[in-house]
C-alpha positions as CSV (number, residue, x, y, z in Angstrom):
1,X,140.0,71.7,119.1
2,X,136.3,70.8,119.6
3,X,135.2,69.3,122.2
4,X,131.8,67.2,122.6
5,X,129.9,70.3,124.6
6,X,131.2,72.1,121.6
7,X,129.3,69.7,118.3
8,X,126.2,69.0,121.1
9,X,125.9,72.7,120.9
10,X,126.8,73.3,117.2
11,X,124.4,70.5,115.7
12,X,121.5,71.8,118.1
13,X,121.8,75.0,117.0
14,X,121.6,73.5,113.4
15,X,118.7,71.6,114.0
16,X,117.0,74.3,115.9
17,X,117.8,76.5,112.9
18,X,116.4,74.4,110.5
19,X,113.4,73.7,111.8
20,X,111.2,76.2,110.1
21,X,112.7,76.4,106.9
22,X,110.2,73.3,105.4
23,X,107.2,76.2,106.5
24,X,109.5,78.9,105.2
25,X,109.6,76.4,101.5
26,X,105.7,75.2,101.6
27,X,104.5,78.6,102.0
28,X,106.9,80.1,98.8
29,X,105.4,77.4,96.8
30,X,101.9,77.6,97.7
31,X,102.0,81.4,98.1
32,X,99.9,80.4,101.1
33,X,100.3,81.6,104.4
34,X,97.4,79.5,106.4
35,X,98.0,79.0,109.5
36,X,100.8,80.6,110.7
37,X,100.6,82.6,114.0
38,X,101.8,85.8,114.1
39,X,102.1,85.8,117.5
40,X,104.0,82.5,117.5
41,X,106.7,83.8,115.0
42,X,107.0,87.2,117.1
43,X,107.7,85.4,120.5
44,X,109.9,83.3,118.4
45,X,111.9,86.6,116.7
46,X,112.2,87.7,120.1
47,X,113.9,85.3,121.6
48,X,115.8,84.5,118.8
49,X,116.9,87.8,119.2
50,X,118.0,87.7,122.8
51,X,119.5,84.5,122.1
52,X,121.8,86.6,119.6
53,X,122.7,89.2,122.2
54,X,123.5,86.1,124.9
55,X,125.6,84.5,122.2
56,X,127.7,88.4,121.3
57,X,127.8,88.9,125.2
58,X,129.5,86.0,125.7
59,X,131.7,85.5,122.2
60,X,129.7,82.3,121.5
61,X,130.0,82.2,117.8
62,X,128.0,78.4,117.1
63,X,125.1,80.7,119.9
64,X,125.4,83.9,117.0
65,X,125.5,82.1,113.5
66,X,123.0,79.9,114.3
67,X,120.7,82.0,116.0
68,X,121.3,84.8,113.2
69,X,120.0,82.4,110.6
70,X,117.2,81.5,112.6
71,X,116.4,84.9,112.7
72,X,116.7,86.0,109.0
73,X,114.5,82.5,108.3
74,X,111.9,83.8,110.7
75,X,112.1,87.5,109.4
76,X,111.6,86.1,106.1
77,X,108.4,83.4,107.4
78,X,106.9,87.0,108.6
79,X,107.1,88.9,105.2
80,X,106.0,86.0,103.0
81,X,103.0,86.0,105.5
82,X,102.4,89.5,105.2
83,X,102.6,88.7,101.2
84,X,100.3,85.6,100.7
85,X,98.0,87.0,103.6
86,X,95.3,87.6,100.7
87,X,95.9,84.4,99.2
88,X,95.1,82.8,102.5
89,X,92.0,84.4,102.5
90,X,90.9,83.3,99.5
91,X,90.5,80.0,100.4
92,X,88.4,80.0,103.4
């Protein structure tokens, strides 16, 4: 049965999730990638990443899904940078 630390926890992780995915969707559409720190997004991978090993360490499956998307979202933020990098340039 859940309990209230458990959906605090769940929708958190959602949200926290979720959070880049409207740069992940403006930068797809404007094959643009202005703006976006590289050293920002690897902090972010990283911790994402240690946040993944917390969540295995301790079984914490709501900790590993939604830390795993987050990851895959900012793995994908990183490659679509690497890709519009020239288009970027462009402009300025």
């Amino acid at each position: 049965m859940m309990n209230l630390d458990n959906i605090v926890g769940i929708v958190a992780g959602i949200f926290t999730s979720i959070s880049l995915l409207p740069q992940l969707i403006k930068m797809i559409r404007q094959k643009k990638a202005t703006d976006i720190s590289l050293k920002m997004l690897l902090t972010l991978l990283a911790g994402l990443a240690l946040w993944v090993w917390y969540g295995i360490m301790k079984m914490d499956w709501p900790i590993i899904i939604t830390n795993c998307f987050s990851v895959v979202v900012n793995v994908l933020i990183l490659l679509f940078r690497w890709r519009y990098k020239n288009n970027s340039a462009d402009d300025k």
